[in-house]
N, C-alpha and C positions, 0 to 999 in steps of 0.2 A: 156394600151394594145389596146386599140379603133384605136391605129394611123393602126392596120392591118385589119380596117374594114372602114377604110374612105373611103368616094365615091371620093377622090382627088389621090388615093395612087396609082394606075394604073397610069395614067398621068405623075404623079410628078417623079415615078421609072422609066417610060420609056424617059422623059427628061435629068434626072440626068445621067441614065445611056448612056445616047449616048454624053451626055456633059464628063464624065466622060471616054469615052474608044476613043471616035472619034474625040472630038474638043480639050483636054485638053492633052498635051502629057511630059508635066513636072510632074513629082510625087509631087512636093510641090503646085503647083496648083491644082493637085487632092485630096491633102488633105485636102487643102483649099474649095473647095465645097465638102468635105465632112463633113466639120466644121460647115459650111456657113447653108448647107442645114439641119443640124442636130439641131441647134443653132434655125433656123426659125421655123421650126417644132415644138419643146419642146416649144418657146415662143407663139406660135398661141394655143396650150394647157395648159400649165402652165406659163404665162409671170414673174411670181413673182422669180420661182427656174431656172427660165432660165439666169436671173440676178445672181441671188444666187450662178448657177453652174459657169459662169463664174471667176465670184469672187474668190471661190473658189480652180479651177484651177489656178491663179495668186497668192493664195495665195500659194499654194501647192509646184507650183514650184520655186516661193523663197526661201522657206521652206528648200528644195532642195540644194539651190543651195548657201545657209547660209552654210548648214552642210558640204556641198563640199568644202566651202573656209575656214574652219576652225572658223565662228565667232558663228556657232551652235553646242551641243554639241550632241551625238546620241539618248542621253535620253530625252531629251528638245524636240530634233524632235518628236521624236517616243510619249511625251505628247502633243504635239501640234496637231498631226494628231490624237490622238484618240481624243482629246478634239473638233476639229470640229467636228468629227464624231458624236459624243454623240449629240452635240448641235443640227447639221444639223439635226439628227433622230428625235431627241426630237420634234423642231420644226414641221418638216415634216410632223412625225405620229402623234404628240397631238397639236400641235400648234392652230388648225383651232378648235379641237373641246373645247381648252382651251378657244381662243377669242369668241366661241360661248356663252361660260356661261360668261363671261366679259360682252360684247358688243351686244349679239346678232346676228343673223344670216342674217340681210339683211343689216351690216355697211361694209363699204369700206374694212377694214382690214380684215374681217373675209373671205373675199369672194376671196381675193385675199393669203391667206394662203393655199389655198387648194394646194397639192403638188404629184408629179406624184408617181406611186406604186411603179416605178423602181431609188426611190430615195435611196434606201436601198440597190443595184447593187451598184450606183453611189460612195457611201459613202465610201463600201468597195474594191471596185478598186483605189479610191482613198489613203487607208490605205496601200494595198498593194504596191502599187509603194511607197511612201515612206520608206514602210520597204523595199521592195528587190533596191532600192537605198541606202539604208545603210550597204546592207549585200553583196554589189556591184554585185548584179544582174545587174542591170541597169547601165548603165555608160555615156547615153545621157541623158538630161534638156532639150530637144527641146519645148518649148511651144506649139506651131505647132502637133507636134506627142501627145504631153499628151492633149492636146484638141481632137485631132481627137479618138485616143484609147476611151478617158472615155466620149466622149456623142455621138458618132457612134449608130446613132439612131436605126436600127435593135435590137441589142443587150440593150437598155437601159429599155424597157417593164419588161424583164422577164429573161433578161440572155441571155447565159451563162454566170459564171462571170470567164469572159478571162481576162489572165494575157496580162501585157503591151507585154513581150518577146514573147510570143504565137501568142499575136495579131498581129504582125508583123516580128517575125521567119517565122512564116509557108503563110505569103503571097505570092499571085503572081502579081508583078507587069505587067507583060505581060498579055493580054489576054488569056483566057484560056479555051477555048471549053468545055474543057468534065467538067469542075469545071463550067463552064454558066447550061451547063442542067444539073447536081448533082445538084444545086440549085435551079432550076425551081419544080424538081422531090419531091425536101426537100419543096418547099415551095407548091406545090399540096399535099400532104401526109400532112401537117399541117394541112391547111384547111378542109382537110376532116375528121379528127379525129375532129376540134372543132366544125365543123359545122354540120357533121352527127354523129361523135358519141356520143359526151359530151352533146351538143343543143339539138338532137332529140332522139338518141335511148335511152340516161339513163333519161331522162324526160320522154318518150313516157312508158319503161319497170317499171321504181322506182318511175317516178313523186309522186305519192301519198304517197307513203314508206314515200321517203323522204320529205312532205311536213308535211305530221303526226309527222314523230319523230322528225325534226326539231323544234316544238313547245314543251318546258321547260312542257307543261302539259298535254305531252303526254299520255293516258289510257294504260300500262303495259296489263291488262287485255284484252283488246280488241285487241290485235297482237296476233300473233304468237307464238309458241315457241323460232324459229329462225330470230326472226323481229328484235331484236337487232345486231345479226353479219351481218343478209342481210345489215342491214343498213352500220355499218362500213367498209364492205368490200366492198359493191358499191360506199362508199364516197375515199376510200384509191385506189379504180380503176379508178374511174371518175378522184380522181385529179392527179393520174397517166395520162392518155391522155391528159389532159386538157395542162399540166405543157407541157410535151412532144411533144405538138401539138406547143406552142408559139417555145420552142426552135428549133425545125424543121424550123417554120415561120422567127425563127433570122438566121439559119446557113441559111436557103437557099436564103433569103435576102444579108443576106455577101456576102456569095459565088458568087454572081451575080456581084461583086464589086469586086474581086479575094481575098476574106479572109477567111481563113478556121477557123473558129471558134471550140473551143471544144465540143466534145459531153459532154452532162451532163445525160443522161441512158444511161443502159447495162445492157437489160432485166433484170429490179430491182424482177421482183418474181420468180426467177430462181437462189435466194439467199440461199446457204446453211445454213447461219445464220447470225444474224442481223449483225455483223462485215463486211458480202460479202457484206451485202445488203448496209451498208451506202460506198462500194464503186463502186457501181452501183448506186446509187439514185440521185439525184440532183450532180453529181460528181464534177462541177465547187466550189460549196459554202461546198461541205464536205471536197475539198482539202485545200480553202483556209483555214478553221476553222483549219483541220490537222496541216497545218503548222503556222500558228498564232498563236493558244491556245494549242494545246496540244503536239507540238514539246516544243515549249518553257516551258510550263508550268512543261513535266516530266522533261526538262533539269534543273531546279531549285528544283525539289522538289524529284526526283526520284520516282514519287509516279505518275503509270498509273492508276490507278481509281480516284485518282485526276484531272489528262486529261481528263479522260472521261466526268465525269460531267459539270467540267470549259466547256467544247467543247460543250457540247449537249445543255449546260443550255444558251450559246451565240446562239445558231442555233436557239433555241426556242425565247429569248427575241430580235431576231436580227428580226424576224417576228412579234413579239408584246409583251409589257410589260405587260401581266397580269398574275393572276393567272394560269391559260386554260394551257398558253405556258411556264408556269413554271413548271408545272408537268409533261408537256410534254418533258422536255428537263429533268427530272429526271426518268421520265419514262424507255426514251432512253438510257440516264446514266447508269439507275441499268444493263438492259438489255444489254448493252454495258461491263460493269463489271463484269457478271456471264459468258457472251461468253468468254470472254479472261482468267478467271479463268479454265471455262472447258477446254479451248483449251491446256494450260499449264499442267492443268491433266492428260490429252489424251496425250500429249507429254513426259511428265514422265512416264505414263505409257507404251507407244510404247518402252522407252529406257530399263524399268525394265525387259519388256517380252525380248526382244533383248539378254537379257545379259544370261536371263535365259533360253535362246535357244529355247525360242516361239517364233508362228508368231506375224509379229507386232501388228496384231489386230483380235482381237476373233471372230470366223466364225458368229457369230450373229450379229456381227457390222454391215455388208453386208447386213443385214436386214431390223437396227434400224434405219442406214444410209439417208432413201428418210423421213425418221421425220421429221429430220430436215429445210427442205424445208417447208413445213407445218405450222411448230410451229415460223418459222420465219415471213412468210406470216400472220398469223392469228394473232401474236403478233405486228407487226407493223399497222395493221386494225384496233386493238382496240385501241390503240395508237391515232386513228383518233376520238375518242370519245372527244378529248379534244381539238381537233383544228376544230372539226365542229359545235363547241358549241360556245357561248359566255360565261356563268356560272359552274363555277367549278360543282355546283350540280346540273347542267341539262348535263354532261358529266358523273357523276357520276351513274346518272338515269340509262344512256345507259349502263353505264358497269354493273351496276346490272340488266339490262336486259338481258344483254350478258351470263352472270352465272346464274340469274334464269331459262330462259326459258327452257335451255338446260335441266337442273338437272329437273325440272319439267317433261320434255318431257320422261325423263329414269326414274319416278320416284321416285329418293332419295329426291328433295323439297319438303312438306308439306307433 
């Protein structure tokens, strides 16, 4: 994510862009310095996975283009592309600190495994064109175009993860005014959410909060009542802007280039319950899970809280393998599984009253109603006890601080 804080990045946008609207007026040549320019970038920061993506990509759209002439068969594909996946991740996220315990940390190999954050984007745009190539979304192999889509450098830090048809459905090849300053405006409104409000105002108001309870040996006794939700709820705010500030920085970087990339928010704490809320939260990476893991998944098994879990427990290990993000993504699961249980309640029960010539829903509902915003909020916060952690039981601490302080404060504790 540093490529939108380099002292080169002013310069190098304002060259590309005038090469790119003024001196280049064939679209295969603008796609080519957007290959060009995106290729050089990721190699001047990561040289090793700048190979690797290449690679990659070559392999990818053979892959392709086997299945298209009939000498591949769909299932072969569809194992081939997870299997780099798996590997690329593997490498990626533990490689560097696997050759550390091998080799050491100042040998040739180790220093050159280090591999960018948004190689986890990369991986899974790559999955997805393969699949919607088999389920013939797709119906072009251009090399050219699946180079440009999946290392279009804006988008490869942090998102959104744009589908290949999105990435170049909703383009404008022509210059386009009012989409040049929509992306100027997107890419000010980032900068100022990461630079004033994540940098300075939650360091300036929580700095201490969180620098106390970030340490596993935190004193329970010396906080708060409420020093454990302050915490998670400022950690589940902060990485709300933080995330929302880079994507702002990709769409209005695109937009500059005429690509409208997809929003991934829609005001996420303005969720009725956790169901609304994961499709307003990160909305690029919960659609593709949707249709990847738990379309297919109920279609084999008929069993929706089977989806649930397969879906949540990939969102969680697709961010990191360990314990932390494994409970996290059960977490989600359960939570995911009781809303959908209610909702089916609540809808049998609107039909019962219906039949039996009541209104659909008890004048008190009207009441109970704005809860649920509340309890989805506060349930996704704690939630963050276990991705702001390293240690299952320094997550654990926090959620017992979460429940004691409270009960203490009313109290029913001790």
């Amino acid at each position: 994510m540093k490529i939108y804080f380099s002292l080169y990045l002013v310069p190098v946008v304002l060259v590309a862009l005038a090469l790119f609207w003024l001196v280049l007026r064939d679209d295969r040549r603008r796609l080519w310095l957007v290959v060009v320019l995106s290729v050089t970038i990721l190699a001047l920061l990561h040289p090793m996975f700048a190979a690797v993506a290449v690679a990659l990509l070559l392999i990818t759209q053979q892959v392709v283009a086997a299945h298209a002439a009939g000498r591949l068969s769909g299932g072969r594909a569809v194992l081939i592309a997870v299997l780099i996946a798996v590997v690329t991740l593997a490498i990626g996220k533990y490689g560097r600190s696997a050759a550390v315990a091998m080799w050491g940390g100042d040998e040739w190999i180790t220093a050159r495994l280090l591999m960018p954050l948004g190689i986890s984007y990369f991986v899974f745009r790559l999955m997805q064109y393969v699949f919607d190539h088999l389920r013939g979304v797709i119906t072009d192999n251009s090399f050219l175009r699946l180079a440009a889509f999946m290392m279009f450098i804006p988008t490869f830090p942090a998102g959104p993860l744009e589908t290949y048809q999105g990435f170049y459905g909703r383009r404008s090849v022509a210059f386009d005014r009012q989409l040049f300053y929509i992306g100027l405006r997107r890419i000010a409104v980032g900068y100022f959410k990461k630079v004033f409000i994540v940098d300075f105002l939650f360091a300036l108001a929580f700095g201490d909060l969180l620098h106390t309870m970030a340490r596993p040996g935190f004193d329970l006794d010396e906080l708060g009542a409420f020093a454990g939700w302050v915490f998670v709820i400022v950690v589940f705010v902060r990485a709300y802007f933080d995330l929302s500030a880079y994507t702002d920085m990709a769409i209005g970087f695109s937009a500059l280039f005429g690509f409208r990339i997809m929003e991934n928010f829609n005001l996420p704490f303005l969720s009725k319950n956790l169901g609304d809320f994961w499709r307003r939260w990160h909305i690029s990476l919960s659609s593709w899970v949707r249709n990847n893991v738990y379309f297919p998944v109920y279609g084999l098994t008929r069993k929706p809280w089977l989806g649930l879990y397969l879906s949540m427990l990939t969102m969680g290990l697709w961010h990191y393998v360990n314990l932390n993000w494994t409970f996290w993504g059960l977490y989600h699961g359960t939570g995911l599984v009781i809303v959908a249980r209610w909702e089916r309640y609540k809808k049998a029960r609107k039909k019962r009253r219906r039949k039996a010539g009541q209104p659909a829903a008890a004048w008190y509902e009207r009441f109970i109603a704005p809860a649920g915003y509340v309890v989805t909020f506060l349930y996704v916060a704690l939630g963050y006890a276990f991705v702001s952690t390293h240690t299952f039981r320094h997550a654990a601490k926090i959620i017992y601080a979460c429940v004691k302080g409270p009960l203490e404060w009313l109290g029913i504790w001790g």
